[in-house]
N, C-alpha and C positions, 0 to 999 in steps of 0.2 A: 416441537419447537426448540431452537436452541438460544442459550443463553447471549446474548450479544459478547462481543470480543471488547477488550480494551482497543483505545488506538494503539497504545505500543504494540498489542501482538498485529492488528489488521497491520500498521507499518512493517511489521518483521516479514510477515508470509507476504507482501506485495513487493518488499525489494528481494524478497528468496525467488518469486515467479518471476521479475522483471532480470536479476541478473544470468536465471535459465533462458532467460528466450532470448534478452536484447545481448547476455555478455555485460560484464563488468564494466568498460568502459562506455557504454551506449547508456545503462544503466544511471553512471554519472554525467553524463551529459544529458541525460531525462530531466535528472534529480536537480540539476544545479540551474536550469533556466526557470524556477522557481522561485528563485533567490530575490528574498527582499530586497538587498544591496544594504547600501549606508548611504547616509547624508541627505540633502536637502536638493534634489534636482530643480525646483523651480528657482531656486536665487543661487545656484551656480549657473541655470541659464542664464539669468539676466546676467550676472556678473561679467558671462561670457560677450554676449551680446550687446552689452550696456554702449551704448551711441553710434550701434550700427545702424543702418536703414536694412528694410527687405532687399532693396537695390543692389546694397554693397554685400549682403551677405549672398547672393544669388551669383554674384560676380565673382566672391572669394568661391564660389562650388564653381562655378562654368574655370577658374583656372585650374584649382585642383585637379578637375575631371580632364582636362589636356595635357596637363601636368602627367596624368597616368599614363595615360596615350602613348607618350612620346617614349615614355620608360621601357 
């Protein structure tokens, strides 16, 4: 039976396998959709949102999305 590993070392040998197999930059694109982020997303939505309707926000996507279209 062997000793359990710290996490630092299981992290060290798991991004030494991941940058053999996927390559250095696959590797950080594994690693980084992980990412906690920052801030407060529920009251930047509202902020965002704050005295839209579903109606009007449905509407701003159906131009945006023509919007693409035409580009």
């Amino acid at each position: 039976m062997t000793a359990a590993a710290s996490l630092y070392e299981i992290n060290r040998r798991a991004i030494t396998v991941l940058c053999r197999e996927l390559g250095i930059a696959n590797t950080l694109r594994f690693i980084c959709q992980f990412s906690t982020g920052h801030g407060d997303y529920t009251q930047e939505r509202e902020a965002i949102h704050e005295g839209k309707t579903l109606d009007s926000i449905m509407a701003e996507i159906k131009q945006m999305r023509e919007g693409k279209k035409q580009a």
